[in-house]
C-alpha positions, 0 to 999 in steps of 0.5 A: 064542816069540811074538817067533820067530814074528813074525820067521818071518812077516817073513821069509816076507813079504820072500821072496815081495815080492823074489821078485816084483819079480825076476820083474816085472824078469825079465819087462819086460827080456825084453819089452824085449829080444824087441822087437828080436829080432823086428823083427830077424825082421821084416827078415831079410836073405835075400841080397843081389842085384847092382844092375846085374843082378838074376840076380847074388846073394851072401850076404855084402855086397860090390861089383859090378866098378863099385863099387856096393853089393850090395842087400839082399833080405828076407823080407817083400820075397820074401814080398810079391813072391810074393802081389802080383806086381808091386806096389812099395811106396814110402815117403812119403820116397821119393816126395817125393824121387822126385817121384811125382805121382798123379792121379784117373780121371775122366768128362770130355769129351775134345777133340781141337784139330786144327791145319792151314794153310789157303791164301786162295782165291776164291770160284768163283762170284765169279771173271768172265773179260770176254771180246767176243762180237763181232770188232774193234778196241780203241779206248779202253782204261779199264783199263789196268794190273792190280790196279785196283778196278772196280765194277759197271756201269764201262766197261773198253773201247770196241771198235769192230766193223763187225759192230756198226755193221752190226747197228745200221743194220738195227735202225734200218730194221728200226724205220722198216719197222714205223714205215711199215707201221702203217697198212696194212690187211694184218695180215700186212705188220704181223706180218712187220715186228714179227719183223724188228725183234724179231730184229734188237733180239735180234741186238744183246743176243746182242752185249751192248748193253744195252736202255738203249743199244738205247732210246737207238738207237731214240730218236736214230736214231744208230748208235754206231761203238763197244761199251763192254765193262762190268764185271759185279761189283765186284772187282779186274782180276787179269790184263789181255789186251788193249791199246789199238789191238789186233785181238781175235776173239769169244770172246777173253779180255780181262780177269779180274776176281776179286770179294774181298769173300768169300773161301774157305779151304782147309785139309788135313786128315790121313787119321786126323783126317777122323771127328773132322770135320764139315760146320758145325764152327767153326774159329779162323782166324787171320794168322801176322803177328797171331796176336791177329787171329782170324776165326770159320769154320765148314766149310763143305764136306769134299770127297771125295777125297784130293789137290787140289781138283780130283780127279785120280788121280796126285795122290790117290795121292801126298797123303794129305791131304783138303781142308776149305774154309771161306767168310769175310767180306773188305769190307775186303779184309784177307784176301789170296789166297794168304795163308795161316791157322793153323787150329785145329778143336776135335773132340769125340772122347769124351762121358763118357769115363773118362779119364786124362792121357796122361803117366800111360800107358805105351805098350811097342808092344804093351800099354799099362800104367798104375801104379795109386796104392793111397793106402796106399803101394803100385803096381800096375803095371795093363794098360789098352785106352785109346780115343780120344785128346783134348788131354793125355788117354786114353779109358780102355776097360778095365782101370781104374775110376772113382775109382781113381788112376793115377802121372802122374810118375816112373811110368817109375821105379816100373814099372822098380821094379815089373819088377825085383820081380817078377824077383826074386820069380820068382827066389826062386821058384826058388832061395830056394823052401824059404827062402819055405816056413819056412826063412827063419830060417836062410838066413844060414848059408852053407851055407843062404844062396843063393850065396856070393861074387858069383853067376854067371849059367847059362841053364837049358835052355828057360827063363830065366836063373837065378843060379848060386851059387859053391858049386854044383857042388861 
């Protein structure tokens, strides 16, 4: 009886155990078996868009009349497109391969290096015409061809002039008149002498003898048949007028005598660049022969006007260009007028400005749009207003914060991306919106799926163009 009983009790136990280690076996193989199930889910394919055309669906795969494949769309793909318009997310494979490049908006100093060619000029002031106040003959020449260096004092031409040696007799007997009257008891007999001399002495200045020369005269008593003409400063002869032997009239131009050891540079400056400009600005100027040779400058005068140097109408018309000038040291005469300069001014357009590079900006004409980099594998194509513009960067004015990260590279491809996303998505707004509302499970059947063979694109009256599926109208 006992024996019975036990075996009862065995049996039992066994039951039990082997009902439960079916059950665990049961269990863990329809876990198993639940996971694909649901990544399966997950990733449901809901049709499949032409590549070429967005607008062109199917819900079986096939080719485009080129042979490429039709593009899966899915459910998470529709899902995101219709929460984040727009917004593209990207692989960490991806965007190896597609060589996405991103980079922080920061606050930096932009500067604008504005680049012009200046010319070599003279120094206005620094620029002497010779010219006789006295008619007469060229006797001796001493400057006889152009280019010739001349210093200060250094005769350039002996004139001979009968007025001079006239002049000169009546200063002499202006002096010996006032040399008898000396001891006349009559003040006015003194006074009158004293005038003649005088104006007979500012006679011979108004003539360009020199007191020296007037002090020889007064000392010898012997009139000089000849005027040397003198160079007024250094410099060199840039034309020569006259010639030995030849008849000139007072006021005549003789000579012109340009003084190199100052020299002015004109550079033009574009009508936009002239806020970013300013009196005492340095600037780079250097040779286009020796690069290396540079010359520190600093503008020294804007003018003001468009054109020329000097104003005239037709010409500001026409040049839209204004002319900045800069004064430079030339000893050694390196310089050469009409030489001409690269010149470099570097502006400061933005003081802490948030920027971003220049590359990272898409310009479409009438908006401007940057691809934020979410750091979590996502972009976000952006709409910004950007400012001034310096060297390689934007001043970034709205639309963008401190510390956020813009795509520099291949942000063409993800905007592209971007756009055709957010197409779709307007597209399964309108074709595939019961497929968005919970019905996704069965949009694989072809009655439920969104066309059938490859679509065919209908424009709708008053909006856009939709894909039509093969089946409609049937």
């Amino acid at each position: 009886m006992n024996n019975k009983f036990l075996s009862v009790i065995v049996l039992l136990i066994g039951a039990v155990l082997g009902g439960a280690t079916v059950y665990i076996y049961s269990g863990v193989k329809d876990q198993k078996e639940a996971v694909p199930v649901l990544a399966k889910a997950e990733r449901r394919i809901i049709y499949y868009r032409n590549p070429m055309n967005p607008e062109v669906t199917s819900p079986t795969p096939m080719k485009d009349p080129m042979g490429m494949d039709y593009v899966p769309v899915y459910a998470d793909e529709i899902k995101e497109a219709e929460e984040a318009p727009g917004v593209v997310r990207i692989t960490p494979e991806r965007i190896q391969k597609t060589g996405v490049k991103s980079e922080e908006a920061v606050t930096r100093e932009l500067k604008r290096v504005i680049r012009t060619v200046g010319r070599v000029e003279p120094v206005e002031d620094k620029v002497f015409i010779i010219n006789a106040k006295v008619s007469g003959w060229v006797e001796k020449l001493y400057v006889s061809q152009t280019d010739e260096m001349v210093s200060p004092g250094e005769k350039l031409l002996e004139l001979y002039s009968p007025d001079l040696v006239s002049a000169q007799e009546e200063y002499l007997l202006a002096l010996k008149s006032l040399e008898d009257v000396k001891m006349s008891p009559y003040d006015e007999v003194k006074t009158g002498a004293a005038s003649l001399l005088k104006a007979a002495r500012q006679r011979l200045k108004y003539w360009d003898i020199s007191d020296d020369q007037i002090k020889k005269l007064s000392e010898t008593g012997k009139i000089s048949r000849t005027l040397a003409i003198r160079a007024p400063s250094n410099g060199s002869v840039t034309e020569k007028m006259v010639v030995e032997g030849q008849k000139i009239e007072s006021g005549e131009p003789l000579f012109k005598i340009i003084d190199h050891s100052k020299v002015w540079i004109y550079g033009e400056i574009y009508e936009y660049e002239i806020p970013y400009i300013k009196v005492g600005q340095k600037a780079l100027l250097s040779p286009s022969y020796s690069p290396n040779e540079a010359y520190t400058g600093r503008i020294e005068h804007i003018y003001s006007h468009l054109g020329s140097i000097r104003y005239t109408q037709e010409e500001g018309t026409e040049v839209r260009t204004a002319k900045v000038r800069f004064a430079l040291p030339n000893m050694d005469h390196k310089l050469k007028l009409g030489m001409y300069l690269n010149v470099e001014i570097a502006a400061l357009v933005a003081k802490g400005a948030l920027s971003v590079p220049d590359s990272a900006v898409i310009d479409s004409g009438t908006r401007k749009v940057v691809i934020v980099d979410r750091r979590d594998g996502t972009f976000e194509p952006r709409a910004i207003e950007t400012g001034a513009k310096g060297e390689g960067y934007f001043e970034v004015k709205r639309g963008l914060e401190k510390g956020e990260w813009v795509v520099t590279s291949a942000n063409f491809l993800i905007d592209s991306e971007s756009n055709l996303k957010a197409a779709i998505g307007s597209l399964a707004g309108h074709q595939h919106g019961s497929a968005l509302k919970g019905e996704v499970k069965d949009a694989e059947t072809p009655s439920q799926a969104p066309g059938a063979g490859e679509g065919i694109v209908k424009e709708s009256p008053g909006g856009p163009k939709v894909p039509r599926t093969s089946h409609e109208g049937h």
